[in-house]
Structures are given as structure tokens and as C-alpha cells.
C-alpha positions as CSV (number, residue, x, y, z in Angstrom):
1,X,136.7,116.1,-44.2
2,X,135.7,112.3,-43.7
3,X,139.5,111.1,-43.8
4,X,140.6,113.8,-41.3
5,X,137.3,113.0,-39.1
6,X,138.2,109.2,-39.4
7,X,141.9,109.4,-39.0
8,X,142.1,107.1,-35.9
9,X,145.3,109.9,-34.9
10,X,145.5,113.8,-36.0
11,X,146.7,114.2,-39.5
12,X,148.4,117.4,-40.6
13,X,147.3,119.4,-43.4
14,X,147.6,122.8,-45.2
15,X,145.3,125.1,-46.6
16,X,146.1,126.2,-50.1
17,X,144.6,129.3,-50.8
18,X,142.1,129.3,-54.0
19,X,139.9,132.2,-55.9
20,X,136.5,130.9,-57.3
21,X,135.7,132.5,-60.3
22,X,132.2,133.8,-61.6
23,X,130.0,131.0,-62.8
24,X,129.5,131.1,-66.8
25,X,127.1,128.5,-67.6
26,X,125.3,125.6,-65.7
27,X,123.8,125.6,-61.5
28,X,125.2,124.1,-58.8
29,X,125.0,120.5,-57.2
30,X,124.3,121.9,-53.7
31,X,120.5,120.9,-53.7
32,X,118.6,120.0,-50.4
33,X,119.7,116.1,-50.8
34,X,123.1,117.0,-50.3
35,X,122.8,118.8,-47.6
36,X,121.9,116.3,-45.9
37,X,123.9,113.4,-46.5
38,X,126.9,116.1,-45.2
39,X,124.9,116.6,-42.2
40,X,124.3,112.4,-42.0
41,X,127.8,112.3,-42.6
42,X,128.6,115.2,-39.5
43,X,126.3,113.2,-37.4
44,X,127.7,110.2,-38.3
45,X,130.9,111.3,-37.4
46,X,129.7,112.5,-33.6
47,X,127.4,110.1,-32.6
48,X,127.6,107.0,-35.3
49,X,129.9,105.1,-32.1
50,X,126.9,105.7,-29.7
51,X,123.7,105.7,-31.7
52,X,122.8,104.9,-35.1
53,X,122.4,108.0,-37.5
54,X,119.4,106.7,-39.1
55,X,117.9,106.8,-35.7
56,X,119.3,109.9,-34.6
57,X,117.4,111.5,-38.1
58,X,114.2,109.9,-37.3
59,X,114.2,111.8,-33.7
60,X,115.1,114.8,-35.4
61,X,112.1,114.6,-38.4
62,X,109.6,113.5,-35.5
63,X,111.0,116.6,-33.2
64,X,110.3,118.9,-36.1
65,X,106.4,116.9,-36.4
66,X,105.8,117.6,-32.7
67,X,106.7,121.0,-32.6
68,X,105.2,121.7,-35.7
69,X,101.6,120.3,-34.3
70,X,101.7,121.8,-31.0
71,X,102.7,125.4,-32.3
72,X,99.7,124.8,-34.6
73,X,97.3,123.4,-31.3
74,X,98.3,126.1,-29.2
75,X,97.5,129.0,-32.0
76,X,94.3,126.8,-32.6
77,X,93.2,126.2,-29.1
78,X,94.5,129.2,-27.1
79,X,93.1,133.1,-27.8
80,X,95.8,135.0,-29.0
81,X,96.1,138.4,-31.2
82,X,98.7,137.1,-33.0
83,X,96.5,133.5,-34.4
84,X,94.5,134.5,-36.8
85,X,91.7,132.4,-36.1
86,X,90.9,129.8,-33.0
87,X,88.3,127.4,-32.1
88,X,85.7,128.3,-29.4
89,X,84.4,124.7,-27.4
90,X,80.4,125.3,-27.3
91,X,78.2,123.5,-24.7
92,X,76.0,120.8,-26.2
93,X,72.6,122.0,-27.0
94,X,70.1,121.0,-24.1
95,X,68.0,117.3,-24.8
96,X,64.5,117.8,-25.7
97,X,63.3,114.9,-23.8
């Protein structure tokens, strides 16, 4: 795929047609690191001309963080059925001066 998505003009290709046969021994290389270098790769390919990848992967990761922490405020902060649990803010207790 990185030749064709590098070619600087459209190469032609054709598809050969290939049957996979039942795995006998061993487990495959597809593991989470490889998922995404391809998707570096896929990015690299769409936006590497505009904006680096590496930065366009830190937005992503920090995305993920924000939404992460304000799904988790707004179960903690806001009554809802569906939370669980949530905080109530109490009043200070009155001085005793």
C-alpha cells in the first residue's frame, strides 16, 4: 500500500485472488503495536504534507484524555440514574466564634 500511496502518478495493479488456509501452529503478528504504525503510516499518508504525524497522534491520545475525564466529571458531578455514584457539595459547617 505505501508504494501505491507514494507513487507521485497512479500505478496499475491487479488483484490475484488467494485462499488462506487454517492456522496449524503459532499466533499472529497483528498485536496492538502494529496497528498502529499502519494507522501512523495511513495518517502519514493524508496529512504527513500538512502536519506532522507525531503531532497529529498526540492530539488524538490527548482528545481520548479529555473526553475520558469529562465523561467521568459529568457522571461524578451531575445526578444521573445511570452513574452509579456522585458527589453531593455540602455547605461548610457554621464558625463557632
Amino acid at each position: 500500500m505505501d508504494l501505491f500511496a507514494s507513487s507521485p502518478q497512479p500505478l496499475r495493479f491487479k488483484e490475484l485472488p488467494y485462499s488462506f488456509r487454517l492456522r496449524q501452529a503459532g499466533d499472529s503478528k497483528l498485536d496492538s503495536a502494529t496497528k498502529w504504525e499502519y494507522g501512523m503510516l495511513l495518517l502519514d499518508k493524508l496529512f504527513g504534507h500538512i502536519v506532522p504525524v507525531r503531532f497529529v497522534a498526540f492530539c488524538i491520545v490527548g482528545a481520548l484524555g479529555v473526553c475520558g475525564f469529562i465523561s467521568q466529571y459529568s457522571r461524578c458531578c451531575f445526578k444521573s440514574k445511570h452513574a452509579g455514584f456522585y458527589f453531593k457539595v455540602r455547605p461548610p459547617p457554621p464558625s463557632s466564634q
